[in-house]
C-alpha positions in Angstrom: 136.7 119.1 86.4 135.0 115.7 87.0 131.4 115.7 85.9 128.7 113.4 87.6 124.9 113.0 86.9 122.8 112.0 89.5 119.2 110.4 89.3 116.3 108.8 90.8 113.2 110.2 91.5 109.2 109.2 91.7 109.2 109.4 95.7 111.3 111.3 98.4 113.3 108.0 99.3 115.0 108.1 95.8 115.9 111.4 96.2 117.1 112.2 99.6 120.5 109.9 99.6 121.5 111.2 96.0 121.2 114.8 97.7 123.3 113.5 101.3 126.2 113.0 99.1 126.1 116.2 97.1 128.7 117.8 100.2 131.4 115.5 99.6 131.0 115.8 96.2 131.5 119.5 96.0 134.5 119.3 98.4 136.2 116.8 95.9 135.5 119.6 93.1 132.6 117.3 91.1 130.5 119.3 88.8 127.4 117.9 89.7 123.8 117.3 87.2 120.9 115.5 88.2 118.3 114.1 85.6 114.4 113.7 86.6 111.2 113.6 85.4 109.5 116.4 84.3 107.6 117.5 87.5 108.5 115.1 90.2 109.5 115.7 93.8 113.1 115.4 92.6 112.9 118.5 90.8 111.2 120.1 94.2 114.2 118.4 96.4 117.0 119.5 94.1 115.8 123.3 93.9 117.9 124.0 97.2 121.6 122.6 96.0 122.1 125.0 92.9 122.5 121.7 90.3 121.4 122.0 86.5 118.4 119.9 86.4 117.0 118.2 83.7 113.7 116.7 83.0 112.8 113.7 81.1 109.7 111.6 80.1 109.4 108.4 82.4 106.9 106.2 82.8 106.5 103.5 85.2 106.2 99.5 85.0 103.1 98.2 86.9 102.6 94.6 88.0 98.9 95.2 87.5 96.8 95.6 84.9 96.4 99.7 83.7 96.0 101.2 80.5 99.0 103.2 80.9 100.7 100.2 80.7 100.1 100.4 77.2 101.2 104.0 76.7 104.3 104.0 79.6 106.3 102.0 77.1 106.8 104.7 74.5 107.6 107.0 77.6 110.3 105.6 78.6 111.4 105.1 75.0 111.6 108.9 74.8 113.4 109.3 77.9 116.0 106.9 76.7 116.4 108.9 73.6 116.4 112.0 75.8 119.1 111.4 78.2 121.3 109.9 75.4 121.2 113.8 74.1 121.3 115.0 77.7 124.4 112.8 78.2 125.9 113.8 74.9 125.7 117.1 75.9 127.0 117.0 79.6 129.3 114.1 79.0 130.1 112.7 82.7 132.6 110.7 84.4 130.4 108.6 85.9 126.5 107.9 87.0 124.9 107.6 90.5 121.3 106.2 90.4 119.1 105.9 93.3 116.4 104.5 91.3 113.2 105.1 90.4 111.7 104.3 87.3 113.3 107.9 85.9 116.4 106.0 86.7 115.7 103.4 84.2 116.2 105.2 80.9 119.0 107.0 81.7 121.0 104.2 83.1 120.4 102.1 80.2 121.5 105.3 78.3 124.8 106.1 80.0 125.6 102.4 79.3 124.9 102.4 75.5 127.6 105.6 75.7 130.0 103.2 77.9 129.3 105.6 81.2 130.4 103.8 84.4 126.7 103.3 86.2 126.9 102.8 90.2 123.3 101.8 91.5 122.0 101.7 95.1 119.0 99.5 96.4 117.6 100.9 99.3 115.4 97.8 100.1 116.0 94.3 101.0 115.0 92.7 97.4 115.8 94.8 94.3 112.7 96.7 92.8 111.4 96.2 89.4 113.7 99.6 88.0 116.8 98.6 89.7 116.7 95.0 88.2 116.5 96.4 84.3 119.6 98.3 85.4 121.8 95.9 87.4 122.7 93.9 84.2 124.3 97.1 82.8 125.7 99.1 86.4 129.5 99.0 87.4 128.6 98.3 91.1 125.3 97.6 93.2 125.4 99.3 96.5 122.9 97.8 98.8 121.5 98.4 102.6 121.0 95.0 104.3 123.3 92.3 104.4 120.1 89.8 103.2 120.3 91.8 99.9 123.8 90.0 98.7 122.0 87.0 97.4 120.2 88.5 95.1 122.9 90.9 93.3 126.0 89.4 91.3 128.5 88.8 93.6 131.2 90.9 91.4 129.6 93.8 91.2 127.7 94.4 94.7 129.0 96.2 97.8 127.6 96.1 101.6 127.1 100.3 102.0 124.4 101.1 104.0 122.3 104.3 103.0 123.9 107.8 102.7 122.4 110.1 105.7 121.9 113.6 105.4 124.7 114.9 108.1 122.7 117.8 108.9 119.6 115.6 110.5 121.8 114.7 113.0 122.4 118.6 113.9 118.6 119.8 114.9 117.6 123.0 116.5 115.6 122.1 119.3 114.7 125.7 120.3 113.5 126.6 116.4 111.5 123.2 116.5 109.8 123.9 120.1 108.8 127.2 118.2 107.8 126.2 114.9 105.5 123.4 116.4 104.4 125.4 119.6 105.2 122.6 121.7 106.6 122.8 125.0 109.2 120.3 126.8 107.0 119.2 129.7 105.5 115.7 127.0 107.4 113.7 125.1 107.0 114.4 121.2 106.4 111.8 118.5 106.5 112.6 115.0 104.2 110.5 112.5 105.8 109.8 108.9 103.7 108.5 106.0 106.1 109.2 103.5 106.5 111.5 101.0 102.9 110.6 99.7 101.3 110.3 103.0 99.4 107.3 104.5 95.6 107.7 104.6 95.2 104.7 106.8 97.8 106.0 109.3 96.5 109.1 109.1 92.9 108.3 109.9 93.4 106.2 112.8 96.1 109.1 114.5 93.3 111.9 114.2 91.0 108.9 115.5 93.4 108.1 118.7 94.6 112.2 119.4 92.0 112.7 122.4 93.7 109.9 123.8 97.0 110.3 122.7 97.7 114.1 123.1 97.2 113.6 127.2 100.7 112.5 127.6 102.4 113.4 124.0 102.6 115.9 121.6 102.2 114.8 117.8 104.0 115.8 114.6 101.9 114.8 111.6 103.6 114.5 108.0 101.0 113.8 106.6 101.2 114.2 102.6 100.1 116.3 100.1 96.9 117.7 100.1 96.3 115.3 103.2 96.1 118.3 106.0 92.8 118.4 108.7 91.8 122.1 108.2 89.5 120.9 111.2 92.6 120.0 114.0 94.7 123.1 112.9 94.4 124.5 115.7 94.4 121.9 118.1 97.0 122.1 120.8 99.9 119.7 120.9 98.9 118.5 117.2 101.2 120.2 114.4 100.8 119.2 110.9 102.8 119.5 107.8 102.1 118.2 104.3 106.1 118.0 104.0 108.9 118.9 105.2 112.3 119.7 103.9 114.9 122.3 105.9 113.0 121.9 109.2 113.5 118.4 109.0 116.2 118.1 111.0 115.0 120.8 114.1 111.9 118.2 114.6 113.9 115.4 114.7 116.2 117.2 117.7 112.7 117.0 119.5 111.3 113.8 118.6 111.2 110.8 120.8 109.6 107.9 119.2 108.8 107.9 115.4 105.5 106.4 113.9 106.6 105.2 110.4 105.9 103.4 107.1 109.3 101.3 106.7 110.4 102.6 103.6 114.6 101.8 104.0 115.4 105.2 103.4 113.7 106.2 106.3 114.4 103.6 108.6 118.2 103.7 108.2 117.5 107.6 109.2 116.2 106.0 112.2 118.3 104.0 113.3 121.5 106.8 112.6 119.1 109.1 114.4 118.8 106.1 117.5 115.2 107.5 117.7 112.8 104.5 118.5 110.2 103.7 116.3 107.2 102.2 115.6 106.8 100.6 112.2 103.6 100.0 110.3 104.6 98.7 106.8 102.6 99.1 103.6 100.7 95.9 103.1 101.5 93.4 100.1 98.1 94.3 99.1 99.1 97.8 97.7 103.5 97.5 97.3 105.4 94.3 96.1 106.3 93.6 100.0 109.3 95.2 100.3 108.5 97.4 103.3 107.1 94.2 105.0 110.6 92.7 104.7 112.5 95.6 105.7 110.1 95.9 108.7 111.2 92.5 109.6 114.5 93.1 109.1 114.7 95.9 111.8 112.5 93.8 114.7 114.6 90.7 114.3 117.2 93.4 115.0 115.5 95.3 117.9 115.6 98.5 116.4 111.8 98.7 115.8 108.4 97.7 116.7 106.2 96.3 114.5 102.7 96.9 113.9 101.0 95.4 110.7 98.4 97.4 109.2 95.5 95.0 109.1 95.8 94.8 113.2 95.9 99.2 113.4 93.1 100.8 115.2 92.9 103.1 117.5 93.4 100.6 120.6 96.5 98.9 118.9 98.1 102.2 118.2 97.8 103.4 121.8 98.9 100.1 123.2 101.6 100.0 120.7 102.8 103.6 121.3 102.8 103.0 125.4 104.5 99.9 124.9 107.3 101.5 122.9 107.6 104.6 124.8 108.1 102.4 128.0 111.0 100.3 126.3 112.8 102.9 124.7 115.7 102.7 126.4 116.2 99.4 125.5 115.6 100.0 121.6 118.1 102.8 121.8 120.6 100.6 123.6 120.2 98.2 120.5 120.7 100.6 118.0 123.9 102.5 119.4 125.2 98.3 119.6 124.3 98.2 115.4 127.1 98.1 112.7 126.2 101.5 111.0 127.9 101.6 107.9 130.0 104.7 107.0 128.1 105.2 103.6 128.9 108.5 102.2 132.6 107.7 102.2 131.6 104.1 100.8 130.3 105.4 98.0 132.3 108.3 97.5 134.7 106.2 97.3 133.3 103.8 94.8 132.3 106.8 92.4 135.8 108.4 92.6 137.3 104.7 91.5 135.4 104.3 88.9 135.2 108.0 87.4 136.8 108.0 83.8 
C-alpha cells in the first residue's frame, strides 16, 4: 500500500485543505499519517478521520523581538530529530505539507531521507515556514496566479486550494434548528478565524441592536471569546468553533463577514457566498491577508473594509451596501476560473509517490 504523511498545523487554515483531500486519498487506497505538534488544533481537526497522529516539538520563527526566539531554535531542532525517527518508522511515498511552522522540521526531515516533499502556499507571498522548505520540496502548489513570481519556475504549479466537498452539501433545516433562526431575514455568518478577532468581535456586539432588525448573525467567534451576556439574545447565535456543522450554516448563510485568510476566502468564492472582507492589519501579520484581500476586490468577489476605518457605522454601511449588490458579486464569482484542486494535487502526489 502507498504510505503518505500529511502536515501543517498552528491554525485551522493549515489544516483544513490537508483534511479536503483525505477522500481521494482513501479511494486511491493511501495509507494515510499526519505529523503535528503536540497539542495544536491539528490534532483537534484530525481526531474525526481515523489517521495515526503524531506529535512533535515546533516552535515558531518571529519577525519581532521575543525571548522565545531564543529558546524556539532548539525546538525545532528536536522536531527535526523527531520526525526523522517518525519517518524512519512509517517510511512514506511521499509528503504533503500545508505549512505551518510544524511543517518546517519535518519537511527538511523527509528531504535529508530523499522523501519526495509537495508544498502548498495558501497566500499570495510565501510565509516565512514555506520559504525554509521551498529549496528542498518536489513541487510548490500555490492559490493566486500573482504567486508564480515568487516560486521557482520548475517546481511551482497554479492549483488553487483543496475544498472540503461536503461544505458545498449543507443541511439547511438542521442549521435553521441548531441556530434557532427562522427564514423570514437574511443570515450572515461572522468568521474571525480559528483564533477569533477581538476587534471584529467588539464592534459586531457593538452594531447587533442595529443589525439584528433586518438580519440574523452567526458569530465564530474564537476560543474562549463567547458573550455569556448575548446568549440568549434572539437572532444572535455564537460558537467558539465549528467543525461538522460547518457546512449546515453555510447552506443558510448569505453574506460572510471575514478575516481574508486564503483558505477561507477560496471557500468563499467555491461557496459563491458574498462577502465582506476586513483583513488583519500589517500592524499584527506580515500583510499577507491585506494582499489576498486585494486580490479578491480587484476581482469582484469581495468587499473590502480595512480595519482602521471599522466601527459600528462602517460595518452597517458596509453590510447594507453588500447585501444590496449581492447579486452582482455572485454573478462575478460563478464567471471565476475555479481551479479543480483536489484532482490537481492528487495528481501531483500520485506522480511523484516512490
Amino acid at each position: 500500500m502507498k504510505k503518505i504523511v500529511l502536515t501543517g498545523g498552528g491554525t485551522a487554515g493549515h489544516v483544513t485543505p490537508n483534511l479536503a483531500l483525505i477522500p481521494k486519498l482513501k479511494e486511491l487506497d493511501y495509507e494515510i499519517h499526519y505529523i503535528g505538534s503536540y497539542e495544536g488544533i491539528e490534532k483537534k481537526l484530525i481526531s474525526d478521520f481515523d489517521i495515526p497522529y503524531y506529535g512533535i516539538s515546533t516552535g515558531k520563527f518571529r519577525r519581532y523581538f521575543d525571548p522565545k526566539n531564543f529558546s524556539d531554535p532548539f525546538r525545532v531542532i528536536k522536531g527535526y530529530g523527531e520526525s526523522r525517527k517518525l519517518l524512519k518508522q512509517i517510511q512514506p511515498d511521499v509528503i504533503f505539507s500545508k505549512g505551518g511552522f510544524v511543517s518546517v522540521p519535518v519537511i527538511r526531515a523527509a528531504a535529508s531521507l530523499k522523501i519526495p516533499c509537495i508544498i502548498h502556499e495558501s497566500d499570495l507571498t510565501p510565509g516565512l515556514a514555506n520559504k525554509l522548505c521551498i529549496p528542498v520540496a518536489t513541487k510548490i502548489c500555490c492559490n493566486f496566479p500573482e504567486t508564480l513570481k515568487y516560486l521557482p519556475e520548475d517546481k511551482a504549479v497554479l492549483t488553487g486550494s483543496p475544498i472540503r466537498e461536503e461544505l458545498l452539501h449543507g443541511d439547511k433545516k438542521a442549521a435553521y434548528e441548531l441556530c434557532g433562526f427562522h427564514d423570514d431575514r437574511p443570515v450572515v455568518m461572522v468568521m474571525g478565524g480559528s483564533q477569533g478577532a477581538s476587534a471584529i468581535n467588539k464592534v459586531v456586539r457593538e452594531a447587533l441592536p442595529r443589525l439584528l432588525p433586518d438580519f440574523q448573525i452567526i458569530h465564530i467567534c474564537g476560543a474562549d471569546k463567547m458573550d455569556n451576556l448575548m446568549l440568549t439574545t434572539p437572532g444572535y447565535k455564537q460558537f467558539e468553533y465549528v467543525r461538522s456543522e460547518l457546512k449546515d450554516l453555510f447552506a443558510i448563510t448569505d453574506l460572510v463577514i471575514s478575516r481574508a485568510g486564503a483558505n477561507a476566502i477560496c471557500e468563499l468564492l467555491a461557496l459563491r457566498i458574498p462577502n465582506l472582507l476586513i483583513p488583519l492589519p500589517a500592524a499584527a501579520s506580515r500583510g499577507d491577508q491585506l494582499l489576498n484581500a486585494a486580490s479578491f476586490e480587484s476581482q469582484s468577489y469581495s468587499m473590502v473594509l480595512q480595519e482602521e476605518d471599522l466601527d459600528e457605522d462602517s460595518l452597517i454601511d458596509s453590510l447594507h451596501e453588500l447585501y444590496f449588490n449581492r447579486d452582482s458579486y455572485i454573478s462575478n464569482m460563478e464567471r471565476s476560473d475555479q481551479y479543480n484542486s483536489i484532482n490537481t494535487i492528487i495528481r501531483l502526489i500520485q506522480e511523484n509517490t516512490k
